[in-house]
C-alpha positions in Angstrom: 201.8 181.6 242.4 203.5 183.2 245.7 207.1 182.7 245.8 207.9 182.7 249.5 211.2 183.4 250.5 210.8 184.7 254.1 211.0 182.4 257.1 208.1 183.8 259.2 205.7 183.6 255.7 206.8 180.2 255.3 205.9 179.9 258.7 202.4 181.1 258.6 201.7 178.8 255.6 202.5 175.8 257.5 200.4 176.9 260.4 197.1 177.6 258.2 197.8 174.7 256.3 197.7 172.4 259.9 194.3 174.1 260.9 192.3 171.4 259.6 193.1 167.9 258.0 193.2 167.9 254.1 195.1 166.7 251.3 198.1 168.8 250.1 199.7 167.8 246.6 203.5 168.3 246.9 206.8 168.7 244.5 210.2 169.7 245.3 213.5 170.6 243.5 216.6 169.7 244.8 220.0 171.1 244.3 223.5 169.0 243.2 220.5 165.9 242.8 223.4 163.8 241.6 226.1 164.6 244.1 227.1 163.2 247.4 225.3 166.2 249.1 222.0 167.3 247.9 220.2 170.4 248.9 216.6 170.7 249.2 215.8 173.8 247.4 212.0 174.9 246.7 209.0 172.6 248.1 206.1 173.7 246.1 202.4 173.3 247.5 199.1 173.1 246.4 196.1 172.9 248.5 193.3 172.9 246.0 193.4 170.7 242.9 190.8 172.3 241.0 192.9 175.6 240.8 194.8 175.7 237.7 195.4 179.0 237.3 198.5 179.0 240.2 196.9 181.1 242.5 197.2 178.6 245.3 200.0 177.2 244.9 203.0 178.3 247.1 206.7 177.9 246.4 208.9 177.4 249.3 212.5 178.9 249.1 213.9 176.5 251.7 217.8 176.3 250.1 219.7 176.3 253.2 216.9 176.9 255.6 217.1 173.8 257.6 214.5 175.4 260.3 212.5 176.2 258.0 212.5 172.8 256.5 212.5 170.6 259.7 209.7 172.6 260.6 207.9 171.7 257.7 208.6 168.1 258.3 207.5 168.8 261.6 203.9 170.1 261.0 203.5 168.8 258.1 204.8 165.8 256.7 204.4 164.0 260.1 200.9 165.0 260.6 198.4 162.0 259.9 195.6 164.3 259.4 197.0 166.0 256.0 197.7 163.5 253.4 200.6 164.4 251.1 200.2 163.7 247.1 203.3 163.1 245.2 204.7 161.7 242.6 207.6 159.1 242.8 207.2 160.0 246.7 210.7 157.7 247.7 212.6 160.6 246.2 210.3 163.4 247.9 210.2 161.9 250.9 213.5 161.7 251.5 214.4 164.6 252.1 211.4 166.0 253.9 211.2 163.2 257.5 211.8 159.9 255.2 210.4 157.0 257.5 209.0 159.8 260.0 206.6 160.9 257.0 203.3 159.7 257.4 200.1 159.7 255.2 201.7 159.6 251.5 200.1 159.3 248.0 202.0 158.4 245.6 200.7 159.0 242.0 203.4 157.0 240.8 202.6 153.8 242.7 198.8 154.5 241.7 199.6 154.7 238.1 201.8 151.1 238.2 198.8 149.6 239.8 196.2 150.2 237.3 195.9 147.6 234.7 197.9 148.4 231.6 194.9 147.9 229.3 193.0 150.7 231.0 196.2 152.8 230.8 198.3 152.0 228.0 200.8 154.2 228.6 204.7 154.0 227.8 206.4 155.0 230.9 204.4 156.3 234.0 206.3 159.5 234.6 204.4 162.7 235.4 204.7 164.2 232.2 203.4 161.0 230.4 200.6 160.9 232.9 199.7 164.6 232.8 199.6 164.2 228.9 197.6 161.0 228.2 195.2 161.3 231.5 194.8 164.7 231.4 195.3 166.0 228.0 198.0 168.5 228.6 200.1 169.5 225.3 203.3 171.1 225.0 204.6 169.8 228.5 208.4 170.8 229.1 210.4 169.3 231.6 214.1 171.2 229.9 214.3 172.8 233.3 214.0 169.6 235.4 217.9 169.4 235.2 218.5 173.2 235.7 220.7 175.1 238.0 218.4 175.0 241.4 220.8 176.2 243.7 221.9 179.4 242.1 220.0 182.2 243.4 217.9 184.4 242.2 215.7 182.0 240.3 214.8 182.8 237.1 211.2 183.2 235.9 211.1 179.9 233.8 212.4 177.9 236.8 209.4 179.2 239.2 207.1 178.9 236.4 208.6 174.6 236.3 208.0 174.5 239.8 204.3 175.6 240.0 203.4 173.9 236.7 204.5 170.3 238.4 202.1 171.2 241.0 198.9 171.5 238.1 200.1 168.5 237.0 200.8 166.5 239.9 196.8 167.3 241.1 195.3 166.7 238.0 197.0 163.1 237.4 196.3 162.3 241.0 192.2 163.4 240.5 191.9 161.4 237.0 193.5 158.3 239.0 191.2 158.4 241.8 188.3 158.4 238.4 190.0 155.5 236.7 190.6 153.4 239.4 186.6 153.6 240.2 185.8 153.1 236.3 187.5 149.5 236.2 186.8 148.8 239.8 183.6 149.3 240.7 181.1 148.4 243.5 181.4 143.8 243.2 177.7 143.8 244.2 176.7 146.0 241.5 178.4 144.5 238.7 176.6 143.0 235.9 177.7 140.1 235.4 176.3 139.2 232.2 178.3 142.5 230.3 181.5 140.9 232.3 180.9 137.5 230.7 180.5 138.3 227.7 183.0 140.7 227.4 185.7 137.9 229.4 184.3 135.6 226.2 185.3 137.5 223.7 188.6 138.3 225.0 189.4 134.4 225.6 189.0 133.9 221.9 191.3 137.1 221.0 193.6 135.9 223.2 193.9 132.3 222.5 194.8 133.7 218.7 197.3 135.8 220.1 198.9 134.0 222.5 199.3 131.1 220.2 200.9 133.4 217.6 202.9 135.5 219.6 204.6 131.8 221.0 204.9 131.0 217.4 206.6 134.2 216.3 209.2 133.9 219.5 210.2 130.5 218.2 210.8 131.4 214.9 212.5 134.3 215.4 214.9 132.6 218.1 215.5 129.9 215.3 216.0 132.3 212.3 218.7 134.1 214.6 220.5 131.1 215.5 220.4 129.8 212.0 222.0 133.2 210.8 224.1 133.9 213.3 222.5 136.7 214.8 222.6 137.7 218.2 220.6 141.0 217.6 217.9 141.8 215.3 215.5 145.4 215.1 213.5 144.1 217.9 215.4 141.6 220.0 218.7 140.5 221.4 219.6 136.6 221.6 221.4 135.7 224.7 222.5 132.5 226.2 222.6 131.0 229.5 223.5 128.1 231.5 220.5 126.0 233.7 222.2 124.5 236.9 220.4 122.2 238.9 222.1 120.4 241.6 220.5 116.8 242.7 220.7 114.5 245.9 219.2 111.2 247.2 217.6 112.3 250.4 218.6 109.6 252.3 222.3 110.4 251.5 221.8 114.4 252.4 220.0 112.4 255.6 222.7 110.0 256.4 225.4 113.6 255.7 223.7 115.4 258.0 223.8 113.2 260.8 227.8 112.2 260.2 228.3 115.8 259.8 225.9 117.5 262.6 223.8 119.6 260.2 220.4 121.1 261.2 218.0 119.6 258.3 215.4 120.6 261.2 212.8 121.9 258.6 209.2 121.2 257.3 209.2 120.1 253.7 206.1 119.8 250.9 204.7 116.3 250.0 203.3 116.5 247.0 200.4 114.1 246.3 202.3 111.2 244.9 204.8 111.3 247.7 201.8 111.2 250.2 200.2 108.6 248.4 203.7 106.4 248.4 203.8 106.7 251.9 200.0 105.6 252.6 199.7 104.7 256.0 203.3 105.5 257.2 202.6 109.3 257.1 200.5 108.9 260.1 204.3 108.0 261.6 204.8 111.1 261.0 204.8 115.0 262.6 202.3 116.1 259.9 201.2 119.6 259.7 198.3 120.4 257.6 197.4 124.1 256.4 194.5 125.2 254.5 193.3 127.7 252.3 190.8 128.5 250.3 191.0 129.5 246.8 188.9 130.7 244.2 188.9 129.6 240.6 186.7 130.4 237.2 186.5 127.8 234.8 184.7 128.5 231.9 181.5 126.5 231.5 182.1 124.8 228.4 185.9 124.3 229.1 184.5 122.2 232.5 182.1 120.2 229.7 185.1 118.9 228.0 187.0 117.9 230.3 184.1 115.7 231.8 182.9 114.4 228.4 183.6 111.0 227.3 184.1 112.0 223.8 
């Protein structure tokens, strides 16, 4: 865990680090977070995710060192060839080249995109993540909101910094894994496993849903009836729908009394098209395409079709 305090070490860091392309995994602390004026204080780095013990991870004393951090920003964070690993990179980022930063991970991002059945977790921060992915216990975050631009630091703050780093790679490692757990290879798949597994799910969730609609709408009654606007679970609020209607042909006839530009395409839905049969070929008709895919159950298509 090298604490680096000296300009020219700081230096020589960057410049080993831009030798070759890789993948760095990257924290920060700021000072005065929450103020007008925040200071970048430590940037912690770690260039190998299977070191836990903190021997490779380097913590940058940048706190007023603007050089030293534009430099940085410089080698590093503009440099396409070194991906940068963060979590809740927006914050990172801005403070080390913002828009001018250029190959980012964010664990954060990767976390929300994974399906929440595969990762049931209650929040996606990195202490969440690093306990429920990776199995780390005993994870404390008290000096998150600490004092990081007194100096000297003391040993508990350093120790913060380099943990986040552990963290941060481990997350990132088991994310990369989970993501090619529940998506693997299409033209591998078996597709019999998937079927029946999607069957037996439809039936679970047909109960569920169909409860869980129930439930709603009896709690919403049971509140109204007893006057309730909160219970141990929800809170009953109203609102007012507005929808504001026109004829057409009076917005038309408006428009041309008043000189307003209604020059723009609308959507015919099928019953408007079929009302206007062979007129719409009157018409400056432009017709886009896609193509979609559905599933339909197999038996669901049967019923549907049957006479019965």
């Amino acid at each position: 865990m090298p604490y680096l305090t000296s300009a020219s070490k700081i230096h020589s860091l960057v410049a080993e680090y831009t030798e070759a392309s890789r993948t760095l995994w990257i924290d920060t602390e700021v000072a005065e977070y929450k103020s007008r004026n925040p200071r970048l204080s430590l940037i912690q780095v770690l260039d190998d995710p299977h070191d836990l013990s903190g021997d490779r991870i380097f913590v940058l004393d940048v706190l007023d060192q603007p050089d030293v951090v534009a430099e940085f920003v410089d080698k590093i964070m503009v440099n396409s060839n070194i991906e940068k690993v963060f979590h809740n990179a927006s914050f990172d980022v801005k403070f080390l080249g913002n828009k001018k930063a250029k190959n980012i991970t964010c664990t954060l991002e990767m976390a929300k995109k994974v399906p929440y059945y595969a990762l049931p977790v209650p929040n996606y921060q990195l202490k969440t993540l690093a306990t429920e992915l990776c199995h780390f216990k005993n994870i404390d975050k008290q000096e998150q909101g600490s004092d990081w631009g007194k100096r000297p630091l003391n040993e508990e703050q350093i120790e913060y910094a380099y943990l986040d780093c552990i963290y941060l790679a481990q997350v990132h490692l088991r994310l990369i894994e989970l993501n090619k757990e529940i998506n693997p290879d299409p033209t591998t798949e078996n597709l019999t496993s998937l079927n029946t597994r999607y069957s037996q799910l439809e039936q679970q969730w047909k109960l569920l849903d169909s409860e869980f609609a129930h439930l709603q709408e009896r709690i919403k009654k049971a509140m109204l009836a007893q006057n309730l606007s909160e219970s141990s679970y929800f809170k009953l609020t109203s609102y007012d729908r507005k929808t504001v209607k026109v004829p057409f042909i009076e917005l038309a006839r408006l428009a041309q009394n008043q000189d307003i530009d209604l020059d723009f395409s609308i959507t015919l839905t099928q019953k408007l098209q079929k009302d206007l049969g062979e007129n719409l070929e009157q018409l400056s008709v432009e017709i886009e395409k896609t193509t979609a895919w559905r599933l339909t159950p197999k038996n669901q298509e049967n019923d549907e079709n049957s006479d019965v």
